[in-house]
C-alpha positions in Angstrom: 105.8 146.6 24.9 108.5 145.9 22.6 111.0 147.9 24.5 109.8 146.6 27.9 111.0 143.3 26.6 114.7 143.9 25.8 115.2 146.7 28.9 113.6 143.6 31.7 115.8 141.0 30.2 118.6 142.3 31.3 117.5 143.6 34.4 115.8 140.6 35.4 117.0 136.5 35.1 115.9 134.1 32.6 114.3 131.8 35.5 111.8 134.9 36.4 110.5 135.1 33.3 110.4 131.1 33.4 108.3 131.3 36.3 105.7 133.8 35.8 105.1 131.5 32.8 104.7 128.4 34.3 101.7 130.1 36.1 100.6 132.0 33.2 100.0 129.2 31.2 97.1 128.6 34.1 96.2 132.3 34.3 95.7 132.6 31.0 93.8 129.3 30.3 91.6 130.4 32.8 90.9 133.9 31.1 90.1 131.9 27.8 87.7 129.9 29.9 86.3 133.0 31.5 84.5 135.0 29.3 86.4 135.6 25.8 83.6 134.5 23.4 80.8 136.2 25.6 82.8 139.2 26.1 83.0 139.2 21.6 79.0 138.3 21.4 78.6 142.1 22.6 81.0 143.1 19.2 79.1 140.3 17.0 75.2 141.2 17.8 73.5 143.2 15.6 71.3 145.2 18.2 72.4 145.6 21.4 70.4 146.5 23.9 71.7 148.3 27.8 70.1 145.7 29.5 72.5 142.9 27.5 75.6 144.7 28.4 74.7 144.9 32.2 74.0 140.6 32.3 77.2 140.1 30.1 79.2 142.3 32.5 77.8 140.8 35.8 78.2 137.0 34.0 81.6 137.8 33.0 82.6 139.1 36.9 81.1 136.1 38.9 83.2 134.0 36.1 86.4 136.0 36.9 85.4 136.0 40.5 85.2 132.4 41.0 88.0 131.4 38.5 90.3 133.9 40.3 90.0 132.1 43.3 90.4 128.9 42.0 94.0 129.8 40.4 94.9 131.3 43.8 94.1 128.2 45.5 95.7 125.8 42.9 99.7 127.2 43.9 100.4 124.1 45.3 99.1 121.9 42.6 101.5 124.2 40.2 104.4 124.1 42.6 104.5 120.4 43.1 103.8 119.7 39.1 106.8 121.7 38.6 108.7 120.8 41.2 109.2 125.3 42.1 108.1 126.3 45.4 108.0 130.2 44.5 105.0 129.4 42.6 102.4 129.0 45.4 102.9 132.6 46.5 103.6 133.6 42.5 99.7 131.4 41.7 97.9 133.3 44.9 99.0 136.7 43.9 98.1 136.7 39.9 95.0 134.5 40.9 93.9 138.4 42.0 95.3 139.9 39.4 93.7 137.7 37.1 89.9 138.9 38.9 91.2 142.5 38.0 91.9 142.1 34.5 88.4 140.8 34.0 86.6 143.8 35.4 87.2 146.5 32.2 86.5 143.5 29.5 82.6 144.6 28.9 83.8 148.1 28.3 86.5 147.5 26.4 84.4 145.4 24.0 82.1 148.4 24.0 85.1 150.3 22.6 85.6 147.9 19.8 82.1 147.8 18.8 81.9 151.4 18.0 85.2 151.3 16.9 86.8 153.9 18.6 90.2 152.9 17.4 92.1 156.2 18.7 90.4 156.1 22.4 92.0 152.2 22.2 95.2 153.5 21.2 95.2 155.9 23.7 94.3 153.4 26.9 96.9 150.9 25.5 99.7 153.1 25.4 99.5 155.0 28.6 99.2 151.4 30.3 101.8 149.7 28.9 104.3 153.1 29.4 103.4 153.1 33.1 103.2 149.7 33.3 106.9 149.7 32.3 107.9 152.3 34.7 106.6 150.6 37.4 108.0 146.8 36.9 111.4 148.5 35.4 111.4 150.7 39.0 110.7 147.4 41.3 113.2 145.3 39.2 116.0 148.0 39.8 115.2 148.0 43.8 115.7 143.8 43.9 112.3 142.8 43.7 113.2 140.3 41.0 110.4 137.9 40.1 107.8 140.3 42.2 108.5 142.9 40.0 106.5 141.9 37.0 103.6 141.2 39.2 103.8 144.3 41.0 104.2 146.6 37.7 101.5 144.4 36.2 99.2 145.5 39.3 99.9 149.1 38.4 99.0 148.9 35.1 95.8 147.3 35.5 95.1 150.0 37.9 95.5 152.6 35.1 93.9 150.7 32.4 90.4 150.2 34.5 90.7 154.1 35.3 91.2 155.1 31.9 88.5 152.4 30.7 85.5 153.8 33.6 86.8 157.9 32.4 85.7 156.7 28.5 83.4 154.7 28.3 80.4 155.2 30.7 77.6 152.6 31.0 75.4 151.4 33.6 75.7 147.9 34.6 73.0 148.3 37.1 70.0 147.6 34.2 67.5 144.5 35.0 68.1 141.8 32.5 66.6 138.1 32.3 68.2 135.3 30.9 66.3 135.0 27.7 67.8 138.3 27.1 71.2 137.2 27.1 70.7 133.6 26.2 71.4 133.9 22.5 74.9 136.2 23.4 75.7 133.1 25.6 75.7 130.6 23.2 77.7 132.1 20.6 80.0 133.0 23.6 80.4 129.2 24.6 80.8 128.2 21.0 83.3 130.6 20.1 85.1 130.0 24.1 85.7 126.3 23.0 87.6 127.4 20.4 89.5 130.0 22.2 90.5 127.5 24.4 91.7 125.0 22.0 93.8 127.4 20.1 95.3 128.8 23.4 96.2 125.4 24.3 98.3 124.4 21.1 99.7 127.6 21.2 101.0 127.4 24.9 101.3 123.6 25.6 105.0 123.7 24.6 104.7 126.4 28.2 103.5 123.3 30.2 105.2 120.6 29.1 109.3 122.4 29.0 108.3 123.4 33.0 107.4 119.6 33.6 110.4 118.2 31.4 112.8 120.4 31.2 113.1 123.6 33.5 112.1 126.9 34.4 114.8 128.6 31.8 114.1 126.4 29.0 110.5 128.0 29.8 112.2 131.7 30.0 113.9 131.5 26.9 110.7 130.1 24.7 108.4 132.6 26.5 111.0 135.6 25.2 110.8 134.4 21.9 106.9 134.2 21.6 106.7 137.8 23.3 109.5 139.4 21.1 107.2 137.7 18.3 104.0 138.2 19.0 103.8 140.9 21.0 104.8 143.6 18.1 102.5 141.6 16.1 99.5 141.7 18.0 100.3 145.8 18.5 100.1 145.7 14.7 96.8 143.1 14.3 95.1 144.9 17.0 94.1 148.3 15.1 92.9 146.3 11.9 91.1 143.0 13.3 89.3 145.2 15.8 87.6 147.5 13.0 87.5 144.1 11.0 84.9 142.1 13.5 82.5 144.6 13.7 82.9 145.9 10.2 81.9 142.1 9.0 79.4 141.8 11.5 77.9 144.9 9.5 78.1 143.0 6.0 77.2 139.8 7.3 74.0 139.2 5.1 76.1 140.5 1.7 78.8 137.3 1.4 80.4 139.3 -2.0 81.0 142.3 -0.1 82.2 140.0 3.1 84.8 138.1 0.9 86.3 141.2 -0.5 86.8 142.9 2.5 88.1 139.5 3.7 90.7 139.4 0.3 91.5 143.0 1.6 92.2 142.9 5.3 94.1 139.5 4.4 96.5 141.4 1.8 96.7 144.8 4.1 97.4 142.3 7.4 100.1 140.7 5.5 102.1 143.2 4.1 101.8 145.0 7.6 103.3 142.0 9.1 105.3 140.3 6.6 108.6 142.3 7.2 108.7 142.0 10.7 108.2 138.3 10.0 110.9 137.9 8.0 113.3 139.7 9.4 112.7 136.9 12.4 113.3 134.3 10.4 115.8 135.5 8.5 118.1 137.6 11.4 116.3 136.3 14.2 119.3 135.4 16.3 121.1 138.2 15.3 118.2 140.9 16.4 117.8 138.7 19.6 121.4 139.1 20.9 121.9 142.9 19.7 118.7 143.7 21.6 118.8 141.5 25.0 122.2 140.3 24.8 124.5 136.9 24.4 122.9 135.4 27.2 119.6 135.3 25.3 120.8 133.2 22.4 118.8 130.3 22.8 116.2 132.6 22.4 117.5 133.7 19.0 117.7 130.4 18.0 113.7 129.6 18.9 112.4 132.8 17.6 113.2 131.3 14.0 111.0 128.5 14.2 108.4 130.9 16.1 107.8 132.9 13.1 107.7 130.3 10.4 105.0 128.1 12.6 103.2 131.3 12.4 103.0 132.0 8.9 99.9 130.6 8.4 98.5 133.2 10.9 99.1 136.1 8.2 96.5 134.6 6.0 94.1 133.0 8.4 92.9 135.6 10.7 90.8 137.6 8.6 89.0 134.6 7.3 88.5 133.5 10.9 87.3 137.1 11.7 84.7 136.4 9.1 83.7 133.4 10.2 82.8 134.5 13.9 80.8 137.6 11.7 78.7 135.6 10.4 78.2 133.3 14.0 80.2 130.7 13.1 83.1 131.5 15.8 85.6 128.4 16.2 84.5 127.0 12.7 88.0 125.4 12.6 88.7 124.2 16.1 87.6 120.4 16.0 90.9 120.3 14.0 92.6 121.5 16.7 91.3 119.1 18.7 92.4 116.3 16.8 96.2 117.4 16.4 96.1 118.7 20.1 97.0 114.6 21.2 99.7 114.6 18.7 101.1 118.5 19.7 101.1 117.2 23.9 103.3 114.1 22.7 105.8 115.7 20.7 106.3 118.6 23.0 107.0 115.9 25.3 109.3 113.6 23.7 111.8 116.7 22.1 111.0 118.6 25.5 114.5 116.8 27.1 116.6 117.2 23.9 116.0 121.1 24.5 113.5 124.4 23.4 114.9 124.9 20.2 113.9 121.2 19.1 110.3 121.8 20.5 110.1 125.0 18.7 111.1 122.8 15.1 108.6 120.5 15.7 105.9 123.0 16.5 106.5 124.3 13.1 106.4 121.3 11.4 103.3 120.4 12.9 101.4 123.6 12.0 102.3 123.9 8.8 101.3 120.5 7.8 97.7 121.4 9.4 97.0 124.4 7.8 95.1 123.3 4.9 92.7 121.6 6.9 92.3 124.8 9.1 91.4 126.4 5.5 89.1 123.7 4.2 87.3 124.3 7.4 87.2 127.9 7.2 85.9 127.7 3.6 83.3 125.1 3.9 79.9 126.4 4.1 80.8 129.9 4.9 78.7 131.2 1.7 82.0 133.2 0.5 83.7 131.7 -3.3 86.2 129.5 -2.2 88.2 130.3 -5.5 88.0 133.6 -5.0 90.0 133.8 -1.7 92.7 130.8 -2.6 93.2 133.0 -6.0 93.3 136.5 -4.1 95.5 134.6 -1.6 97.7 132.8 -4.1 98.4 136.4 -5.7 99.6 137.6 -2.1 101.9 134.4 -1.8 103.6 135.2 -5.0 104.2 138.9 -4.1 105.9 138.2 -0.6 107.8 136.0 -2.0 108.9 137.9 -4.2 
């Protein structure tokens, strides 16, 4: 994934990237509406039964069905907002795309469950390498903008094939709702906050399209992928053992917190390198590995990593905190600094991206005690044990 970023920025325009974006933001608020916390409840429950899978995977289709068609239908909405005609074709096509990547969800939470780490490694890898020979062979034939959508088409293709060849499970089992009903609410609760985190992590996505333009939008949208995606290849095989490994010691809250103090330090040191070395020689990695055209990009990705910081220390706490059913514990504070997030993004949006990236990080760094004291509060685990274990792991990056 890493690579498919630097080799399709410089076969492809800043604006393309700018405009799969300004849709994406919808696509993906959609697929954090559809079915994310329901989709987990399979992971979280302590004994599953065939019959639960089947109603999660039929509830989680008509979701994907409907919400699918609603993104295809809302082009014009998006086009006129902003002010791009390509996007009502762009909207109607991933509004498909967007029904197809809901399909393999049930089975790949069946994966994580039984954490079958090397059958995950295994899917993600072939899709993303044919993935990237598809878009990189439509981008080299003109198809510009289309290309990302039609490689994106292939590899979801793959990815349900390789999905139906390893796991195998009926979804044609009779289930009621009472059977489901208690995976449902844990799914809403923990959707909610889904949703709010998506939004302060994307709003910047909205509000650049409406008040700036489509490659202010490319250039912050590189940055977040050249960040994130790496990271998330490098959270992935740790906080999918780590769910369903706390889920297992949810009733012990010693055990919990050291295996919380644990996957905290083993997360950080993972990711603190690649962190710094953003923040640090951000710009510099940026224009070596997409070229002088990206700069603005190398500029943003700076900001991107610090705002993110508190990520390396949060996650497993969170992880812990949807183990023991208490998914979203922290999101009513997103809620409140969501207003404040919209109008900021929004006044720096004209003065350019790498202002709205500054004040992103400004922002979430001044909330992350609260996010803590929300984590901490009630979960049962020694709140003195983890700021002293976490404490210890400050001192060491730093150093």
């Amino acid at each position: 994934q890493f690579t498919s970023i630097i080799i399709l920025s410089r076969l492809l325009p800043v604006s393309a990237f700018g405009l799969i974006a300004m849709v994406g933001f919808f696509q993906l608020l959609l697929q954090t509406i559809s079915g994310s916390g329901i989709i987990e409840s399979i992971i979280q429950v302590k004994d599953l039964q065939p019959n639960q899978v089947a109603g999660i995977f039929w509830i989680n289709c008509g979701i994907g069905l409907i919400l699918g068609g609603v993104l295809a239908l809302s082009g014009p909405l998006i086009a006129s907002f902003n002010n791009e005609p390509q996007l009502v074709s762009i909207a109607f096509a991933m509004g498909g795309l967007f029904f197809l990547q809901n399909i393999p969800q049930t089975q790949n939470a069946l994966l994580r469950r039984s954490m079958r780490a090397e059958t995950q490694s295994v899917i993600n890898i072939l899709t993303s390498l044919v993935g990237l020979l598809a878009t990189v062979s439509f981008a080299v034939i003109g198809w510009g903008v289309w290309s990302l959508i039609a490689g994106t088409l292939v590899s979801l293709t793959v990815r349900q094939a390789l999905v139906s060849y390893y796991v195998r499970f009926s979804p044609w089992k009779r289930f009621s709702f009472t059977q489901v009903r208690p995976m449902l609410s844990y799914g809403i609760k923990a959707t909610f906050g889904s949703l709010v985190g998506f939004l302060t992590l994307n709003i910047q996505t909205l509000a650049l399209g409406k008040y700036a333009s489509s490659v202010d939008v490319g250039f912050y949208n590189r940055a977040q992928n050249l960040y994130q995606r790496p990271l998330k290849q490098l959270v992935w095989p740790l906080m999918g053992v780590a769910l369903p490994a706390m889920s297992a010691l949810q009733e012990d809250r010693i055990k919990l917190l050291n295996l919380v103090n644990r996957a905290t330090w083993l997360l950080s040191f993972v990711l603190a390198p690649f962190a710094i070395l953003m923040i640090v020689s951000g710009d510099i990695v940026v224009e070596l590995l997409l070229g002088a055209d990206w700069s603005m990009t190398g500029e943003v990705i700076r900001w991107v990593a610090i705002a993110q910081i508190p990520l390396l220390f949060n996650t497993p706490l969170t992880r812990a905190n949807a183990a023991i059913g208490r998914p979203a514990r922290a999101a009513i504070w997103n809620v409140v600094f969501l207003p404040f997030l919209v109008a900021g993004v929004i006044y720096y949006a004209p003065r350019g991206v790498v202002e709205v990236a500054q004040f992103i990080m400004v922002l979430r760094l001044i909330s992350y005690p609260l996010f803590l004291w929300a984590n901490l509060k009630g979960a049962g685990m020694s709140a003195s044990g983890y700021i002293k274990s976490t404490f210890a792991l400050i001192l060491c990056l730093v150093v």
